[in-house]
ZAMARGU-4260 file (C-alpha; in steps of 0.2 Angstrom, whole numbers, plus 5000, padded with zeros to 4 digits):
<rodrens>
0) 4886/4797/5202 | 4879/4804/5188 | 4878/4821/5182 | 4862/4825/5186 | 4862/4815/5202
5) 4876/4828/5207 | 4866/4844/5200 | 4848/4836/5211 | 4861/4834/5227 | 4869/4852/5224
10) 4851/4861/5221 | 4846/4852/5238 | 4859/4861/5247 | 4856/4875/5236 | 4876/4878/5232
15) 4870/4872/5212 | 4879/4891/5208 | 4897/4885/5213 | 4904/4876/5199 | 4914/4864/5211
20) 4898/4857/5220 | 4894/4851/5202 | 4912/4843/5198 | 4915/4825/5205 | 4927/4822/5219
25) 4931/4840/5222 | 4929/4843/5242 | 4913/4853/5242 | 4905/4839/5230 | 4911/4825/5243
30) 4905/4835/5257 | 4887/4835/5250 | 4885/4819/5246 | 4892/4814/5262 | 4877/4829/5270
35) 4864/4819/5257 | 4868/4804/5266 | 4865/4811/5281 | 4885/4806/5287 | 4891/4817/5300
40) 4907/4829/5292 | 4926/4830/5299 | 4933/4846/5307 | 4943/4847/5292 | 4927/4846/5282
45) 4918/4860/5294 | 4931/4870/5292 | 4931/4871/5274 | 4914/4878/5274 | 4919/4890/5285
50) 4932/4894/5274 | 4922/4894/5261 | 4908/4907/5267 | 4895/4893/5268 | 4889/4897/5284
55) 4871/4889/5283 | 4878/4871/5276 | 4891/4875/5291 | 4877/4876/5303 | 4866/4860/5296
60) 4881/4851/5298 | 4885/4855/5315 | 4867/4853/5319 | 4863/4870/5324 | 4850/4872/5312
65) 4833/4862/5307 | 4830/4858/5289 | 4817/4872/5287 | 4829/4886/5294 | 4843/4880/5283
70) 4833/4882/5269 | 4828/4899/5271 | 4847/4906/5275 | 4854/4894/5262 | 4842/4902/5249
75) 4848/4919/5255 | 4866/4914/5254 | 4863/4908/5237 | 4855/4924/5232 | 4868/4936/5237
80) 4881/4924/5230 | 4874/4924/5213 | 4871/4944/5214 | 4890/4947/5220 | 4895/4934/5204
85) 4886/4945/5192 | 4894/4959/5198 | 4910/4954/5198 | 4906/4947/5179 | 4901/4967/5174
90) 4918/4970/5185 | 4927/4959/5174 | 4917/4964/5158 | 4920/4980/5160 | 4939/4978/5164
95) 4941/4969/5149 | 4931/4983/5138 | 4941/4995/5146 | 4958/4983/5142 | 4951/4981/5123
100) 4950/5002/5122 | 4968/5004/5129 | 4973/4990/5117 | 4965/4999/5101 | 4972/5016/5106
105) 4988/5010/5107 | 4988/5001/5091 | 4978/5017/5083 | 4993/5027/5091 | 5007/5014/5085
110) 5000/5017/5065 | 4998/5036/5065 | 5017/5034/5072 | 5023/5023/5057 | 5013/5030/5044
115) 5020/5049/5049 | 5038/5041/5052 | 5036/5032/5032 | 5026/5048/5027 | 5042/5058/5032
120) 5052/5044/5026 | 5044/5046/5009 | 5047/5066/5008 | 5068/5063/5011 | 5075/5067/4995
125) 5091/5053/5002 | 5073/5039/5000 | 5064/5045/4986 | 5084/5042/4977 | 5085/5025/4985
130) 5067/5019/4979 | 5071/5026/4964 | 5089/5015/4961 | 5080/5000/4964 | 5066/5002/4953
135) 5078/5006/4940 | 5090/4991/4944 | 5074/4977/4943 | 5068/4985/4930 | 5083/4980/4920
140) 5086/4964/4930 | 5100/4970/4942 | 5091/4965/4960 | 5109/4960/4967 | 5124/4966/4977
145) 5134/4979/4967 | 5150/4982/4971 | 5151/4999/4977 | 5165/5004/4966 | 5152/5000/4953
150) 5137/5008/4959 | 5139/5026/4953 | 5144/5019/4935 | 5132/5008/4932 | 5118/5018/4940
155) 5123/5034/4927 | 5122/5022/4914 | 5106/5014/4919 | 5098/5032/4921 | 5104/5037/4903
160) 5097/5021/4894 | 5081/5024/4904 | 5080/5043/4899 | 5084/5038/4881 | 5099/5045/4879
165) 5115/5037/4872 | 5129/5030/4880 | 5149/5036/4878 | 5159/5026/4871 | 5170/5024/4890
170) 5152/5018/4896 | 5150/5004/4881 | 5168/4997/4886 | 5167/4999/4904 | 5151/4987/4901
175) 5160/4974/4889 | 5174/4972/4901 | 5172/4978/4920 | 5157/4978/4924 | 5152/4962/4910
180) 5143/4955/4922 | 5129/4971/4926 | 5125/4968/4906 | 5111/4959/4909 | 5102/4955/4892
185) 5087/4969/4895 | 5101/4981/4899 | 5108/4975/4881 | 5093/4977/4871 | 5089/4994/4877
190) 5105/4999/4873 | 5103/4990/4855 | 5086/4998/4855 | 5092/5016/4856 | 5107/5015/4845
195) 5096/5008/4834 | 5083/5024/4831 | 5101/5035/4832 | 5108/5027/4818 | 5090/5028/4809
200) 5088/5045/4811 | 5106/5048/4804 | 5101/5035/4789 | 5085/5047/4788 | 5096/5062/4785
205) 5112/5058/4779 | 5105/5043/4767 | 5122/5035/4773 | 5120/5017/4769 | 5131/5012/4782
210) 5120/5020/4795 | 5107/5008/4786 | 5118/4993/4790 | 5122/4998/4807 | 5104/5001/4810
215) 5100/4986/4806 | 5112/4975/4815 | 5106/4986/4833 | 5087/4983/4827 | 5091/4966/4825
220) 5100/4964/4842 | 5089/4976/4851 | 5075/4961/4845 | 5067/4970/4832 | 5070/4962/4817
225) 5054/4968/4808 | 5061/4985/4809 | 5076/4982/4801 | 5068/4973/4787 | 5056/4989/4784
230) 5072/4999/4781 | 5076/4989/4765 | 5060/4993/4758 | 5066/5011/4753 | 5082/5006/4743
235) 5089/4995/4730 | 5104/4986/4735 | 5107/4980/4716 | 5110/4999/4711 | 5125/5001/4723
240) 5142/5002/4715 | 5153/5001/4731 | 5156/4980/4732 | 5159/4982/4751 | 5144/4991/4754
245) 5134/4979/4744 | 5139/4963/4753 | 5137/4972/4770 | 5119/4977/4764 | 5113/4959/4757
250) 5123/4953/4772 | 5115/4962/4786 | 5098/4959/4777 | 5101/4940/4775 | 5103/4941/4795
255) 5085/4950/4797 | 5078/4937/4786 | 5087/4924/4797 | 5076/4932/4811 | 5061/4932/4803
260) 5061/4916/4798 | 5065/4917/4776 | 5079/4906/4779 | 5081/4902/4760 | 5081/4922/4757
265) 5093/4922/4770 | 5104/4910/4762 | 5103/4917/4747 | 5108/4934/4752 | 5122/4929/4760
270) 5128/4919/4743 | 5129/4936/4736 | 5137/4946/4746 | 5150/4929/4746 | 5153/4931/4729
275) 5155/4949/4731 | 5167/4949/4746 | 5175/4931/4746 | 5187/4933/4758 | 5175/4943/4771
280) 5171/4931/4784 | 5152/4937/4788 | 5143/4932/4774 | 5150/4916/4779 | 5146/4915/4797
285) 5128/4921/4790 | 5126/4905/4781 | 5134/4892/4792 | 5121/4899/4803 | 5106/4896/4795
290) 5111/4880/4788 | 5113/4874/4806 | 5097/4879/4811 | 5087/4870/4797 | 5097/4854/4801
295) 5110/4854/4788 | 5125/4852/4798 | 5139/4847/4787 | 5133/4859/4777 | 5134/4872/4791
300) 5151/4868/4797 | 5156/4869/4779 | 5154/4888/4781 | 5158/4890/4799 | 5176/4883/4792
305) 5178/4896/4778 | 5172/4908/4790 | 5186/4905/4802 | 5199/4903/4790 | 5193/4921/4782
310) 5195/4929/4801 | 5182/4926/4810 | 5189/4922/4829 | 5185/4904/4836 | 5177/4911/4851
315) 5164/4921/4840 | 5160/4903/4829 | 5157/4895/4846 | 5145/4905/4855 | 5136/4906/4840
320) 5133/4887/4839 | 5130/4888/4859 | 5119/4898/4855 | 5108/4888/4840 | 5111/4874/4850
325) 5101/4882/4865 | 5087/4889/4855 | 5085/4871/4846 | 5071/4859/4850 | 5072/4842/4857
330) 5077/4833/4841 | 5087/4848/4833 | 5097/4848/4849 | 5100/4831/4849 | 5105/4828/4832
335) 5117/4844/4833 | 5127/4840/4848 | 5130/4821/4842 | 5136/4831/4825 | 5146/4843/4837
340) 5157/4831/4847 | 5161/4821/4832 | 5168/4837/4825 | 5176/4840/4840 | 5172/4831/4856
345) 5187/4843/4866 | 5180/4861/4857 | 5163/4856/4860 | 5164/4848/4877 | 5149/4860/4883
350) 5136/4851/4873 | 5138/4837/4883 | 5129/4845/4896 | 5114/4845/4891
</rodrens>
């Protein structure tokens, strides 16, 4: 039976307004079908459309009606069915717009209580402290566990770098040994960075040279090489009588130009203050350095060798070919660790790696 062979049959009987009259096999569509084909119903059947309030289709069935009065009640019946269905649907409408209001309030309630719950949350001086460690700590990288023997130590030394100010000399050591591991390298360069403008400003009053050199080697570490360099501008290291002070000068300047790239001024500089100071280890180290960097190997380890037998400590020669090594490219990389291992395949086992 089609579709609209079922909607015709369910208009006839006018019971088109109850959804199961239009759904096949459902009992009420069985039972029309059976009345369309003039077939006489079960009790059963009778019954259901009692049950059912269809009192009309009841009494065509059982006979007690002629076609002409059925119609008449039926299309009553219909009539008040499809009013009391359009006011249960304003019931139900209005039940659900009632349900939607209480829903709102009770989210509208649930926010004003969280916002004056973080509102108050945001006032507590104990919060406000809390937000204000773990800014501090990302902003020098330290978004992990601390141990809470640590906390107070590191978070005083965090708030003094912050501020500016200077750390003691207890706080440097407690961070080169103990707490190593909460030096994380921006913590590093603004502590570099404000030893830096310290030893500056005693350089700009005292026109102690060594506060020059020491200047430079934080600006230098604190990554502000360009700084450095500006601070030799003012002097001349040719006029200085002292040897030690001389080499110290054209070695830490060699390192800037290291940084900034002059490698063959670097080199040079560093020459000098050799000559100078032949059995200081740093001029050295300055130009194994920069040798290793513009690929001359041999030439490099050459000067990493009289660097350590002048002092320099092994662990200090290593990290500091780690650390070219890191910063190579491809090719430099390459060509360095295969001229590492064949130095010494055990000491430089970590090349490997990579």
């Amino acid at each position: 039976m089609t579709a609209q062979t079922q909607l015709d049959i369910a208009n006839r009987f006018y019971v088109s307004d109850i959804a199961s009259a239009l759904t096949p096999a459902t009992r009420l569509s069985t039972i029309i079908a059976r009345l369309d084909k003039k077939q006489s119903l079960t009790k059963s059947a009778l019954n259901y459309l009692d049950s059912q309030n269809l009192l009309s289709l009841h009494q065509l069935a059982s006979g007690l009606l002629s076609h002409e009065e059925f119609q008449a009640k039926a299309t009553n019946e219909q009539t008040e069915r499809k009013q009391a269905a359009k006011l249960q649907r304003l019931a139900d409408e209005e039940k659900q717009r009632l349900l939607e209001i209480e829903r709102k309030e009770k989210i509208k309630t649930t926010q004003e209580v969280a916002k004056a719950a973080r509102i108050a949350r945001e006032k507590d001086p104990k919060y406000i402290a809390k937000v204000k460690n773990q800014n501090l700590r990302s902003k020098y990288d330290l978004d992990w566990f601390i141990e809470p023997e640590d906390f107070p130590i590191l978070m005083n030394i965090l708030k003094r770098v912050d501020n500016g100010q200077r750390l003691s000399e207890k706080d440097i050591v407690w961070l080169t040994t103990e707490g190593d591991e909460y030096y994380t390298d921006k913590l590093r360069t603004r502590f570099h960075s404000i030893e830096a403008k310290f030893c500056t400003n005693q350089y700009k009053k005292t026109q102690d040279l060594w506060m020059l050199v020491n200047a430079s080697s934080h600006y230098r570490k604190s990554n502000n090489s360009k700084l450095a360099d500006q601070l030799f501008d003012a002097i001349n290291i040719n006029e200085q009588k002292s040897p030690k002070l001389k080499a110290a000068l054209l070695t830490t300047l060699g390192g800037v130009k290291r940084d900034i790239g002059m490698k063959s001024e670097a080199i040079a500089l560093g020459e000098q203050a050799h000559q100078l100071v032949n059995k200081d280890y740093r001029p050295c180290t300055l130009i194994g350095a920069v040798h290793m960097e513009t690929g001359n190997l041999m030439l490099g380890q050459e000067w990493y060798t009289k660097a350590e037998e002048r002092g320099a400590s092994t662990k200090a020669i290593d990290s500091d070919l780690r650390s070219i090594f890191m910063r190579a490219d491809k090719a430099s990389r390459s060509k360095m660790k295969a001229h590492l291992l064949r130095v010494d395949s055990t000491r430089y086992s970590w090349a490997k790696k990579f």
